[in-house]
C-alpha positions in Angstrom: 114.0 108.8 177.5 113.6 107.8 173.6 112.6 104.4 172.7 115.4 102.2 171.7 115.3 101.1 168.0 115.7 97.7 166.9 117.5 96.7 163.9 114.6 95.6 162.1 113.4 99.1 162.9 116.6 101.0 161.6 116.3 98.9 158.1 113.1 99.6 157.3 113.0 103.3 158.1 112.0 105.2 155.2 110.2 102.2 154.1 106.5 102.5 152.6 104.3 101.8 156.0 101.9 99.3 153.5 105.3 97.5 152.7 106.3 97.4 155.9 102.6 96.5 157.6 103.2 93.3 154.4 106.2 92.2 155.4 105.2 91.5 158.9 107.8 89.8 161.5 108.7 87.4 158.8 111.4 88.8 157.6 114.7 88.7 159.0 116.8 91.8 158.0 120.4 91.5 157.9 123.1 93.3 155.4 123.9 91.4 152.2 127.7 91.6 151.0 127.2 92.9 147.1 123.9 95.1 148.0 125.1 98.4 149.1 124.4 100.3 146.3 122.8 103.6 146.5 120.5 103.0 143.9 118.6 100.3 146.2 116.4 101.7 148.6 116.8 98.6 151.1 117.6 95.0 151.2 116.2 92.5 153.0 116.5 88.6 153.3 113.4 85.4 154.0 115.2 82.5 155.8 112.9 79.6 154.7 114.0 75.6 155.3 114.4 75.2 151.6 115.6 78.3 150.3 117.1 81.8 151.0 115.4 84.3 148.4 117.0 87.8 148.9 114.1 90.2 147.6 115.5 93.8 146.5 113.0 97.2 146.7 114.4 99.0 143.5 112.3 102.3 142.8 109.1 100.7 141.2 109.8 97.3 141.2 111.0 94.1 143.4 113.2 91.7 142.4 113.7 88.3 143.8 116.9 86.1 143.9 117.6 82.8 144.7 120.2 83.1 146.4 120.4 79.0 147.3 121.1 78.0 143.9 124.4 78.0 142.0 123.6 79.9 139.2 121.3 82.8 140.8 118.0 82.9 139.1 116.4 86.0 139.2 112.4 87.2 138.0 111.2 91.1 137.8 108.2 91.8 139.1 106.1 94.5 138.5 104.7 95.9 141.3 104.9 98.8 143.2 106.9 98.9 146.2 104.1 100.1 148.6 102.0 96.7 147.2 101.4 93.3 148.5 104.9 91.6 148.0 104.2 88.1 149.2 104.9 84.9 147.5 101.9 86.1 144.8 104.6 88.2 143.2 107.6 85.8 143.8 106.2 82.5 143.0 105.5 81.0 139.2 102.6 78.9 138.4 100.5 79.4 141.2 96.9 78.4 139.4 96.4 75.3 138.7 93.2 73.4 136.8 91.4 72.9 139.8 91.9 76.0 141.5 90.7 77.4 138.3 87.7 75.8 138.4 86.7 75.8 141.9 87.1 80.2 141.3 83.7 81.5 141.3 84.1 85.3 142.8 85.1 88.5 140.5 88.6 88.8 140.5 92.2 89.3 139.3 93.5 85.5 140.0 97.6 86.0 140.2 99.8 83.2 138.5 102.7 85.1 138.8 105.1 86.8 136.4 102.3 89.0 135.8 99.6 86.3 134.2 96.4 86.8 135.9 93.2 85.3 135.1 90.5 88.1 135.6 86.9 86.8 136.7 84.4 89.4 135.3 80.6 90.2 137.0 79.3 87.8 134.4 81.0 85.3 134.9 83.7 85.4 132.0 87.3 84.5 131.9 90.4 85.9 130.2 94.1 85.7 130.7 95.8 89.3 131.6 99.1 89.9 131.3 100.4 93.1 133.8 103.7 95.2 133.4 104.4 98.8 133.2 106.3 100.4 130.3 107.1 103.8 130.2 106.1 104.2 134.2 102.7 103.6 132.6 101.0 100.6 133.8 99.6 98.2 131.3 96.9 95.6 131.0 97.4 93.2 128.0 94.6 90.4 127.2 96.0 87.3 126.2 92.6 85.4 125.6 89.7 84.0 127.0 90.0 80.9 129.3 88.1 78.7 127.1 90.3 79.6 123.7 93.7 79.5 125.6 95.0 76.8 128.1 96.8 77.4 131.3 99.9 76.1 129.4 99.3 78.4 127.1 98.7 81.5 128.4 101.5 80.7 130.6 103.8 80.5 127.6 102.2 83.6 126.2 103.3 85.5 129.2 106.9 84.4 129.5 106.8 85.2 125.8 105.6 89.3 126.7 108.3 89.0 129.8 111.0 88.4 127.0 109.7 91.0 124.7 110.4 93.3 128.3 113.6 92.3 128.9 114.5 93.7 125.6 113.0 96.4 125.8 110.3 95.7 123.8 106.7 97.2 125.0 104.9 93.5 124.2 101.3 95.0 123.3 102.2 97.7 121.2 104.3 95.5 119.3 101.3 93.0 118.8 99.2 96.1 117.6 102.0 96.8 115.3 102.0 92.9 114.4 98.2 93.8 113.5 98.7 96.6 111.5 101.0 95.4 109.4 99.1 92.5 108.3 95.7 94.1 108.1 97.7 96.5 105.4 98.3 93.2 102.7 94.4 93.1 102.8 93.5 96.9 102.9 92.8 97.9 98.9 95.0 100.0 97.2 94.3 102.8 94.5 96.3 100.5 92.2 94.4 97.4 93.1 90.8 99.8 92.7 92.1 101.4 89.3 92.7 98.2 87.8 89.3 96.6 88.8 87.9 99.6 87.4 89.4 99.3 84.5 89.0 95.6 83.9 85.5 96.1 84.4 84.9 99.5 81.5 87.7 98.4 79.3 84.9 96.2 77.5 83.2 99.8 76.3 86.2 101.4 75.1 86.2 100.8 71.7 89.9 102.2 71.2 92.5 100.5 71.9 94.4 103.1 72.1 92.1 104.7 75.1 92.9 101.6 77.4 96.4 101.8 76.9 96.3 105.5 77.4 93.9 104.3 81.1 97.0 102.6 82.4 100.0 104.7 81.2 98.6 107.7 82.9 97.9 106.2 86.1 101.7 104.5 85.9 103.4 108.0 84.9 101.7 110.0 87.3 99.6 108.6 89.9 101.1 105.4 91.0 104.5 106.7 92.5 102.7 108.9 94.4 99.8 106.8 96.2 99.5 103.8 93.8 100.5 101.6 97.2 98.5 103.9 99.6 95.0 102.9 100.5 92.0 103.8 98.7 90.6 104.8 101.7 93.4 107.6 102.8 93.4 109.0 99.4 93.2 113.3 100.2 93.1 116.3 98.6 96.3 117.0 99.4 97.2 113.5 97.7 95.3 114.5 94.8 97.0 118.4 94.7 100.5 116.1 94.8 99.6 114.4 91.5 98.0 117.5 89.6 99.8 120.3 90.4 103.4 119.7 88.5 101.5 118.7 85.1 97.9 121.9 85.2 99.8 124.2 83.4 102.7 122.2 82.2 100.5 119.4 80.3 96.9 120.6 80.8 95.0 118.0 78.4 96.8 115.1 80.5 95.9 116.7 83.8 92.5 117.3 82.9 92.2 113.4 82.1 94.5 112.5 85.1 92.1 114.1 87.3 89.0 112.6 85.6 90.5 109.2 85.7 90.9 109.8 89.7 87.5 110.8 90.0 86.2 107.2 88.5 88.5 105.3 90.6 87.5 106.8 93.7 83.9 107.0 93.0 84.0 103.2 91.9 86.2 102.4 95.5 83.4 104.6 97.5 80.5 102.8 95.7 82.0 99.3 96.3 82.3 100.6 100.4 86.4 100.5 100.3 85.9 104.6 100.9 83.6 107.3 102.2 82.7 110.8 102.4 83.3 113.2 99.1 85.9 112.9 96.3 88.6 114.5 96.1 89.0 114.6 92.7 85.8 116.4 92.1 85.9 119.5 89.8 83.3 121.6 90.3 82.9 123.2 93.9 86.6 121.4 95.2 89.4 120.9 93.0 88.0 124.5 90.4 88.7 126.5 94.3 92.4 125.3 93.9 93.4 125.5 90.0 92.7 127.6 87.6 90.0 126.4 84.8 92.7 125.4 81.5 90.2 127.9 79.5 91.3 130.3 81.0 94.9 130.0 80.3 94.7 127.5 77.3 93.9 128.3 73.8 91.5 125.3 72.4 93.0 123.8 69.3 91.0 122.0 67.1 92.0 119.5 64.3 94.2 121.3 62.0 92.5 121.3 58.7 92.5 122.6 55.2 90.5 126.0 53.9 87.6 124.7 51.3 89.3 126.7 48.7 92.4 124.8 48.5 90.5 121.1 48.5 90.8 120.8 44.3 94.3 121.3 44.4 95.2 118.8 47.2 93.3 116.1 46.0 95.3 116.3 42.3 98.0 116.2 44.5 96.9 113.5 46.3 96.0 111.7 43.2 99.5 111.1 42.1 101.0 109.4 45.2 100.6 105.7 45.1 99.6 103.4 47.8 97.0 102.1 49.8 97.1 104.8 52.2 96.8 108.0 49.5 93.3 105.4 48.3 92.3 105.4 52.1 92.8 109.1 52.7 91.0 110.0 49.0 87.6 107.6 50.3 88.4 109.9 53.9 88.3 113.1 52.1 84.8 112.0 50.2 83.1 110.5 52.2 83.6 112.8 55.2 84.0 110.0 57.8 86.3 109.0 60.5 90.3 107.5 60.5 88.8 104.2 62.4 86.0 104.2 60.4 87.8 104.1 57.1 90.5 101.8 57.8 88.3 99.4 59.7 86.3 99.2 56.7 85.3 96.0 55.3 84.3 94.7 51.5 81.1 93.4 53.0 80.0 96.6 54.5 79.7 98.0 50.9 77.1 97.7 48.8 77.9 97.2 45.1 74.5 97.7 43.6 73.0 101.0 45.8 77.1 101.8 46.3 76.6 102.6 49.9 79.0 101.8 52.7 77.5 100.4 55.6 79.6 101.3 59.0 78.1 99.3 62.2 77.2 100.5 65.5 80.7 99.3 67.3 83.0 101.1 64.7 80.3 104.4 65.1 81.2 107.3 67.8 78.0 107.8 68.3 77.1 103.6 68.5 74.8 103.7 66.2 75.1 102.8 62.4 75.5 104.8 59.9 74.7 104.4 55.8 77.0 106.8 53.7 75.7 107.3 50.1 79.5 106.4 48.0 79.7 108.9 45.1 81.4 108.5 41.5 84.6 109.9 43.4 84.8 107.7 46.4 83.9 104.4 44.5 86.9 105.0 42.3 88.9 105.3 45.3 87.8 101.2 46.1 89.7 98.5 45.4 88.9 97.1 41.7 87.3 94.4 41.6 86.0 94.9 44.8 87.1 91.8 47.2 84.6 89.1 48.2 83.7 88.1 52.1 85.1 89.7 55.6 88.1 91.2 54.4 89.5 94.7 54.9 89.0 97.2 52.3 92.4 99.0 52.8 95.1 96.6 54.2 98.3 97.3 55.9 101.8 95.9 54.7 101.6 92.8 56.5 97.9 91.7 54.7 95.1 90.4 56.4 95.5 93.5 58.8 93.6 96.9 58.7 96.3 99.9 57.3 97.6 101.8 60.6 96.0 104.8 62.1 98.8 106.9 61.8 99.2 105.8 58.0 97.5 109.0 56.6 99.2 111.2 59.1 102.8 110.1 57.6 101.7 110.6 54.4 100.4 114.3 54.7 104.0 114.7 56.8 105.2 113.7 53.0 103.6 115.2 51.3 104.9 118.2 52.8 101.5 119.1 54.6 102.2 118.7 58.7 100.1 121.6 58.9 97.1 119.6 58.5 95.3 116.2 59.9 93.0 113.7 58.2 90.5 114.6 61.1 90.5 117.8 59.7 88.8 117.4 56.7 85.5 117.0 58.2 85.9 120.5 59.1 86.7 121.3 55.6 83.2 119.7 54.7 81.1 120.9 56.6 82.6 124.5 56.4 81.9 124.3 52.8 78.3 122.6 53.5 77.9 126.0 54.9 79.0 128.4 53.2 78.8 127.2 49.8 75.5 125.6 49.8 71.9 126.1 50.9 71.2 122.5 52.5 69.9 122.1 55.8 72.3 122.1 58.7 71.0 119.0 59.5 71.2 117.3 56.2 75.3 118.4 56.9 75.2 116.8 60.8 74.0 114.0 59.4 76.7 113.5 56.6 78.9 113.7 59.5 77.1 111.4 61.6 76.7 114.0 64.8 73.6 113.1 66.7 71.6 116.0 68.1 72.1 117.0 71.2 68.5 118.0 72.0 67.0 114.6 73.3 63.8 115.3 72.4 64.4 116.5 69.0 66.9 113.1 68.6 63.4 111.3 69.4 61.4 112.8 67.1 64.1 113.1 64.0 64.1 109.2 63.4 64.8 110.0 59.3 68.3 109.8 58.2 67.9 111.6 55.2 69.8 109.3 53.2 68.6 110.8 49.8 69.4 114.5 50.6 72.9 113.1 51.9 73.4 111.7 48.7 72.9 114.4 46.6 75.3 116.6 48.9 78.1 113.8 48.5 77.8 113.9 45.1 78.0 117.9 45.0 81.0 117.6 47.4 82.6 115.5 45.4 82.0 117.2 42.4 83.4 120.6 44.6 86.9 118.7 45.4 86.9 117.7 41.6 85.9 120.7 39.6 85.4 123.6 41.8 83.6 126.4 39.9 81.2 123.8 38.2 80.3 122.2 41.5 79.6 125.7 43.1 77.2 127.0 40.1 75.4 123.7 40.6 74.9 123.6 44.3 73.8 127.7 43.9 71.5 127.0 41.7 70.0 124.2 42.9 69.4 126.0 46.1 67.5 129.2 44.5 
């Protein structure tokens, strides 16, 4: 004959046998009005003399209620049903000072509410917090023992319980927490590109070239990582930037992509980035777009065939102004637009009339003495001015005449084919052709420096007097042109 089953028998049946072996004979079973839903695997109630706490098995977790009080209190445990499910996991505040200190063993130390106070091999404390998320379980350090108090990691905890009730996974929204302020210090490519800029500007000569610096990076690098860290910068990133603009603009892409390149190797240097750069030409980025040589036709500075120079400069004769004087000395004297219109009376040299341009105003940083011919010292103001002024001033006075001064006047004079640049190719085409000097008598009337280093170390003349006889023959040339070229012939043989 079967065994007779007791009710404590018939409520627990299907019960974990651990949670069952827990509960012991302390619990007195009985059916709770309210508690019959399906979803609750059992129900069972603790008759104490102070209280009556109805503890409910729900899938993975137990749930306590006071069922004494007034207002029903209730606290969610995490643990799993098969666990220990004594007054560890029902109970708040279970640690005190003393106990703390009198804990010498390894160990997890339960509070309760999931604060537990792990005792490592060493001897070390911290303050864990336990919950599962996601039917993961999860181990969240709240501290050591000796940076937080019991009070506080108490608070800590009931904080990551509220975060839980919300639905809110506690740790991984104090990793996000991190994250987000480690990204207001992480470097930018904006921050980067305007340190390195601040700290080369000083050897750009040209204005123009640091304005140039920070419009390109504005137009087309900063929408698309200027906020991004230096550090994540990719080749894809890079592809992003370049590809809309290599055949549609290739001069600005080609100095986009340079202008990369220094910012990221100046971010690597500084340790804000490793490994290779991205925006590296040769063996990377000349895989992935075509070379603009071989789709672009170089165009040089439009200029003016030798043959026509005698005809221009009557015509250029006739206009008044400061800026037809300035391009007349720019014509004769072969040099640069900056270098004429920076040009100061105290950089000329009445007696030898030679023009004296320093190192700073020079491409090539070095300075440079042009012998002034009966042509070009015409094209001087008369009398020439005394002290640190400019030679050719703009409307305004006491202000150098404006780069693009001798670029509107050629547009009026009908001659936009043309640019003042260009007529160092006029000269030294002619120095060619229509004379027997030296080509590098010519590269120096031009100031070019050799690009053969040890040939730049050993030519230390600068043929100032040959210079000046080829100034005065080109001058001659733009004046009469048949005379000048008998001269120059002859001179030669």
């Amino acid at each position: 004959m079967p065994r007779r089953r007791g009710p404590r028998a018939k409520a627990t049946e299907g019960w974990p046998s651990g949670l069952r072996r827990t509960l012991g004979k302390r619990v007195c079973v009985k059916a709770y009005r309210g508690f019959e839903s399906h979803s609750l695997r059992q129900r069972f109630v603790r008759e104490c003399p102070t209280r009556s706490i109805l503890t409910c098995a729900y899938k993975h977790f137990v749930e306590t209620f006071d069922c004494s009080r007034p207002s029903t209190s209730r606290t969610i445990c995490e643990r799993n049903v098969g666990e220990d499910v004594g007054l560890a996991t029902r109970v708040l505040n279970k640690l005190t000072t003393l106990k703390i200190a009198k804990i010498r063993d390894r160990g997890m130390y339960a509070d309760g509410g999931g604060l537990y106070l792990q005792v490592a091999a060493n001897g070390s404390r911290s303050w864990i917090f336990r919950y599962r998320s996601a039917d993961r379980e999860r181990y969240m350090g709240l501290g050591s023992l000796q940076a937080v108090s019991l009070a506080s990691a108490r608070a800590n905890a009931q904080a990551c319980r509220s975060k839980l009730a919300v639905g809110t996974d506690p740790l991984a929204d104090r990793e996000s927490n991190r994250a987000k302020s480690a990204d207001k210090n992480i470097a930018t490519f904006r921050d980067c590109a305007e340190k390195y800029i601040s700290a080369h500007e000083v050897a750009w000569r040209n204005p123009k070239h640091r304005k140039q610096w920070r419009r390109t990076l504005e137009t087309y690098v900063y929408p698309v990582c200027g906020n991004a860290a230096v550090s994540v910068v990719t080749l894809d990133t890079v592809c992003k930037i370049l590809e809309p603009i290599w055949v549609a603009k290739p001069e600005t892409a080609s100095r986009v992509r340079g202008r990369i390149e220094s910012v990221l190797d100046w971010a690597r240097v500084k340790g804000l980035r490793s490994g290779d750069n991205p925006a590296r030409w040769k063996g990377l980025l000349d895989k992935i777009f075509p070379a603009h040589s071989q789709f672009r036709k170089i165009e040089h500075h439009a200029s003016l065939g030798y043959e026509q120079i005698a005809s221009f400069i009557k015509d250029l004769e006739r206009k008044p102004g400061v800026a037809a004087d300035a391009l007349n000395f720019l014509i004769l004297t072969a040099a640069r637009t900056g270098e004429v219109v920076g040009a100061r009376a105290c950089e000329i040299d009445a007696h030898s009339k030679m023009w004296t341009v320093p190192a700073d105003r020079m491409k090539s940083k070095r300075e440079h003495k042009v012998p002034l011919s009966e042509g070009a010292w015409r094209t001087l103001p008369n009398p020439l001015p005394a002290g640190d002024v400019f030679l050719f001033q703009g409307l305004g006075g006491g202000k150098p005449l404006s780069n693009m001064a001798m670029l509107q006047l050629l547009r009026r004079m009908n001659r936009g084919d043309i640019t003042a640049h260009g007529f160092r190719a006029t000269f030294r085409t002619w120095a060619a052709e229509q004379t027997n000097v030296s080509r590098e008598v010519a590269e120096a009337a031009l100031a070019h420096v050799s690009g053969d280093k040890v040939e730049a170390a050993y030519q230390r003349s600068d043929m100032f007097a040959k210079r000046r006889e080829l100034m005065d023959a080109w001058s001659n040339f733009c004046g009469h042109q048949q005379a000048a070229g008998q001269l120059l012939m002859s001179a030669a043989s």
